[in-house]
N, C-alpha and C positions, 0 to 999 in steps of 0.2 A: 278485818273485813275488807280493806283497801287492798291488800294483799290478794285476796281471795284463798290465803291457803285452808287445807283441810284439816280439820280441828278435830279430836276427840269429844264427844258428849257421853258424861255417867246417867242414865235413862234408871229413873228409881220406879222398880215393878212394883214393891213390898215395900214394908220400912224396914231399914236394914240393909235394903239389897237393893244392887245395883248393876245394870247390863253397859259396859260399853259399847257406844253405838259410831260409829265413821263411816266412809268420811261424811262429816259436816261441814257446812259453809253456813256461817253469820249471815245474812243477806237482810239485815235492817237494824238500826240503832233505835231506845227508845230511852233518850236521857231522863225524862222526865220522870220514869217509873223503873229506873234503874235495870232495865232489863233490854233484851233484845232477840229478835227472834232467828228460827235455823233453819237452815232447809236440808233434807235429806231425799233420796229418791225412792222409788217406788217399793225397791226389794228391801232399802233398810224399812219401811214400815209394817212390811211385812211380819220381818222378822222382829218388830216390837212385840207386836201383837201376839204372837206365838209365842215369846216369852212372857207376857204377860198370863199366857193361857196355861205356859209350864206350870210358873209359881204358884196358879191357883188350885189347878191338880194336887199339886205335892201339899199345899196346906190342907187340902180336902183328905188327903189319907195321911195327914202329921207325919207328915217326911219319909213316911217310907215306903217300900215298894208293895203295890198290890198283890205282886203274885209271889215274892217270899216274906214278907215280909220286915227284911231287913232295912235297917237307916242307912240310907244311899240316896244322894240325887239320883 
């Protein structure tokens, strides 16, 4: 965090699965509850949110594709 360098964060959509997300900057310590929190910009939230909205498509038609059918992201 003193550093200010830019971090990887693994962003859990699903259980199981996992989006990484960069760059991240720590920009607060919370010793007391072992945690601490991030900051990312505008377009990475974006881009959370859209994959949050992939993975719930793809479990909605159990993994495969709508228009052959086939198991493919």
């Amino acid at each position: 965090m003193g550093r200010g360098a830019p971090l990887i964060y693994l962003y859990g959509v699903t259980p199981g699965r996992y989006m990484p997300v960069w760059p991240v900057y720590i920009v607060r310590d919370h010793p007391a509850e072992l945690s601490f929190s991030v900051a990312v910009d505008a377009l990475t939230q974006r881009r959370l949110h859209r994959q949050g909205f992939r993975e719930r498509v793809l479990r909605a038609y159990q993994e495969q594709c709508a228009i052959c059918r086939l198991r493919h992201d």
